[in-house]
N, C-alpha and C positions, 0 to 999 in steps of 0.2 A: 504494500500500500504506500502511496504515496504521506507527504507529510500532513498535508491538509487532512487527508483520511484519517490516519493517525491520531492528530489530534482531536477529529470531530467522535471519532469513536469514542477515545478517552472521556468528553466532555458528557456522552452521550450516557456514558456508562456512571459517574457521578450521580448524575439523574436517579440511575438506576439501584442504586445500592444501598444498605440500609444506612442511617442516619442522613446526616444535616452536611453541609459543606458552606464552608464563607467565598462569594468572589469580592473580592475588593477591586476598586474603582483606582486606578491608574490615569491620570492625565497625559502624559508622556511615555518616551521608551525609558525617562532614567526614573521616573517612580514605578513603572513595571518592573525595573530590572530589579528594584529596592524591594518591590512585595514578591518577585519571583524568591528571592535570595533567603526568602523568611520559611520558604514551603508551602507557600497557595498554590493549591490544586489548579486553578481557571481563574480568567481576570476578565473583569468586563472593562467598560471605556463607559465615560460619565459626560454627556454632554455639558454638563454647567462645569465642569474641569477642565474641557478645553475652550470651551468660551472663553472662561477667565482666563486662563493662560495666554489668549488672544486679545485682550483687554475689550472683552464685549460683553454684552449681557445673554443669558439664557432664555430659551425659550420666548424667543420672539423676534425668530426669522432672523437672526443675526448671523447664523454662519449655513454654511452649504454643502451639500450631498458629499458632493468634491472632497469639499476641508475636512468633514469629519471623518472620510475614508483613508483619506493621506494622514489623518491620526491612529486611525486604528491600526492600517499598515504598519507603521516605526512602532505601535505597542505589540502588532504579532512577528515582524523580524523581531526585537528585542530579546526577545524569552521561548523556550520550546511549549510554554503555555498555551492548551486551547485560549482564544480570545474571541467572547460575545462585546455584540456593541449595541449601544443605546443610539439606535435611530430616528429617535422622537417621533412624530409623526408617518414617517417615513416620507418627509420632506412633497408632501404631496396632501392635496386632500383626495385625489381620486384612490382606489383601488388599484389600477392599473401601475397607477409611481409606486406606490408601497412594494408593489411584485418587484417592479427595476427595482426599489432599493434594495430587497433581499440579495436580488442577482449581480449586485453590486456588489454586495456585502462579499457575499461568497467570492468573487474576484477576487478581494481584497485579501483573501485568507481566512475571513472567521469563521467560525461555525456555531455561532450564533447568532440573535440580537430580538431586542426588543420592538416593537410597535406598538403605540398608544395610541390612546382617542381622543387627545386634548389635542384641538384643533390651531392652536397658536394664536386665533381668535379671539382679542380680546371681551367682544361684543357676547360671542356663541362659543366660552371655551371646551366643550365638549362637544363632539361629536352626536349627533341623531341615532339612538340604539340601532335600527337598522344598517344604520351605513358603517356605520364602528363594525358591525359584524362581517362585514360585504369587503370592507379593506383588510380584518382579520382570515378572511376566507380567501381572498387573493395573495395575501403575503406569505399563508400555509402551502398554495398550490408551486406558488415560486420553491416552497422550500422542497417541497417535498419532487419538484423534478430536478434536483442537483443529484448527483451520483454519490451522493456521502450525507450521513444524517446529520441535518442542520437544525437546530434548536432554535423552534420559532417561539418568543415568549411576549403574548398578550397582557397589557398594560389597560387596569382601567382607572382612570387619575383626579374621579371625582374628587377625591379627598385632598389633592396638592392645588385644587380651585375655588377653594371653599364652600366645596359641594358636599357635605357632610351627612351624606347617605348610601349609608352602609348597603341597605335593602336594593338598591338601582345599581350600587358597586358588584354585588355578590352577580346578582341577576347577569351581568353584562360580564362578566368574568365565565358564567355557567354558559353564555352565548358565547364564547370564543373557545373552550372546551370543545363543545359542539362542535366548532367550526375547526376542531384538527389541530390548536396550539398544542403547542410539547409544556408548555409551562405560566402559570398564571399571577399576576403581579398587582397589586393594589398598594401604590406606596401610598405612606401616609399612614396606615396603622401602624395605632400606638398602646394600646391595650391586648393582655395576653386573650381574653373576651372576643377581640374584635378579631384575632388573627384566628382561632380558633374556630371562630364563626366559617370564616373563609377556607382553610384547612378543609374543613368538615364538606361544606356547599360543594367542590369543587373536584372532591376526594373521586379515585387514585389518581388527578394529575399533582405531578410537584407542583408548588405555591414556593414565589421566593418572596421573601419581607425584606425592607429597608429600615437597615440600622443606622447607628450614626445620628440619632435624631434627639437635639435639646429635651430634654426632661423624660426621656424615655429609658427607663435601668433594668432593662430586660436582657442577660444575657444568652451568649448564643445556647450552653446548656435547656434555658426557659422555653427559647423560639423553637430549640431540637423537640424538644421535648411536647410541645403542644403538635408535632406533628409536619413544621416547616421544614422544606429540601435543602431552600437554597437561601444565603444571606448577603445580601450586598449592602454596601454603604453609601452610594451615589458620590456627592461632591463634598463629603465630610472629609474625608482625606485632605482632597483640595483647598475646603476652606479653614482647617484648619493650620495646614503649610502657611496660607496667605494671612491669615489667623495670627502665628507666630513670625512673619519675615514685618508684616506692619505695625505688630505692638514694641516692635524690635527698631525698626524705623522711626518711630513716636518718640522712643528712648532718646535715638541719637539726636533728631531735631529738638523734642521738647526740654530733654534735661542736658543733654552731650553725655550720656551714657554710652558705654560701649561693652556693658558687660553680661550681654545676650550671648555674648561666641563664649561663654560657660559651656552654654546650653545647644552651639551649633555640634553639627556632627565632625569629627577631625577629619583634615583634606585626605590623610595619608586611607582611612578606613572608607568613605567615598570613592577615594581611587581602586583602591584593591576592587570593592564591589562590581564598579564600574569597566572594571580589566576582565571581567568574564563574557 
């Protein structure tokens, strides 16, 4: 088998196996190279991590099919990691782009990625339940005619729009099952209740939940344990680098501190990392 193969099986088989598995969210090839080096099984790519990396904002049409693939690329050369990608919308509202983005994806190397139904729309940010289903049904058929198993994983995002309805979340999550996803995604729970809810609704596909979230102390042990596959973090990683390079910036300009590089990593143990 080729590499791609390779990895898509791996990733595929993760899925498959008993317990829980974390993917952590990677911006670049040199924070993939840093979560490969830890022993993460799989890595996804976080649209709001390279946005910021690119000094844009998230989720509202600021970066392109293109850019985010030319990201994913340098995070799947970087590491022998399978690599899923967060396609947001799948840069389309039709069905028909969702399908290109898969078969893009897959160009790129991955052998995964997500598709959501938040329409980037500030006016209508989600999606019409139908048509959510109808681009979830197109981006399964893309996946499902590549010659290696590609992990299609259905996104439903009421809860990151302050649509905080669980009942219309579950319901649209059980329409994209239906419709062939390999795996099912509702970020925005935060309660062991609410994941559990989903878990159960959705059961035997894996359900992956996002960690990483302010006020939420659930760990991965909790999330395993109620029954979740798969655990990512989105742009927590991210905003917490940016997090600490700005409160460290603050230092310098506000006080003329300098004594954050306590707290940096040493060039010598970055370089060795970065030498594999």
């Amino acid at each position: 088998m080729d590499v791609q193969t390779l990895r898509a099986e791996a990733f595929k088989a993760l899925h498959e196996r008993e317990g829980a598995f974390v993917i952590p969210n990677p911006w670049d090839a040199g924070s993939a190279k840093l979560l490969a080096s830890l022993g993460f099984e799989a890595l996804a790519t976080t649209s709001a991590g390279l946005a910021f990396s690119l000094g844009r904002p998230d989720a509202e049409g600021a970066m392109s099919l293109d850019e985010t693939l030319a990201n994913a690329r340098a995070i799947v050369d970087a590491t022998a990691l399978p690599v899923a990608a967060d396609l947001e919308n799948g840069f389309s509202d039709d069905p028909s782009g969702c399908a290109e983005a898969i078969m893009q994806a897959a160009q790129a190397g991955l052998v995964g990625a997500s598709i959501e139904d938040a329409s980037g729309n500030p006016d209508t940010p989600i999606y019409s339940f139908h048509h959510a289903v109808e681009r979830v049904e197109a981006a399964v058929a893309a996946a499902r005619s590549l010659d290696f198993p590609f992990m299609l994983c259905a996104r439903a995002d009421n809860l990151l729009h302050g649509q905080q309805d669980l009942d219309d979340t579950i319901v649209r999550l059980q329409a994209f099952a239906e419709a062939g996803a390999d795996v099912l995604y509702a970020p925005g729970l935060r309660t062991a209740q609410e994941i559990r809810r989903v878990v159960q609704a959705v059961a035997p596909k894996p359900v992956n939940v996002l960690m990483g979230i302010s006020g939420v102390t659930l760990s991965f042990a909790d999330v395993q344990a109620l029954g979740v596959k798969r655990v990512s973090v989105g742009s927590s990683l991210a905003r917490l680098a940016y997090g600490a390079f700005l409160r460290a910036a603050q230092g310098i300009h506000d006080g003329g501190r300098f004594d954050y590089a306590d707290q940096a990593l040493p060039f010598a143990e970055l370089n060795q990392l970065f030498r594999r």
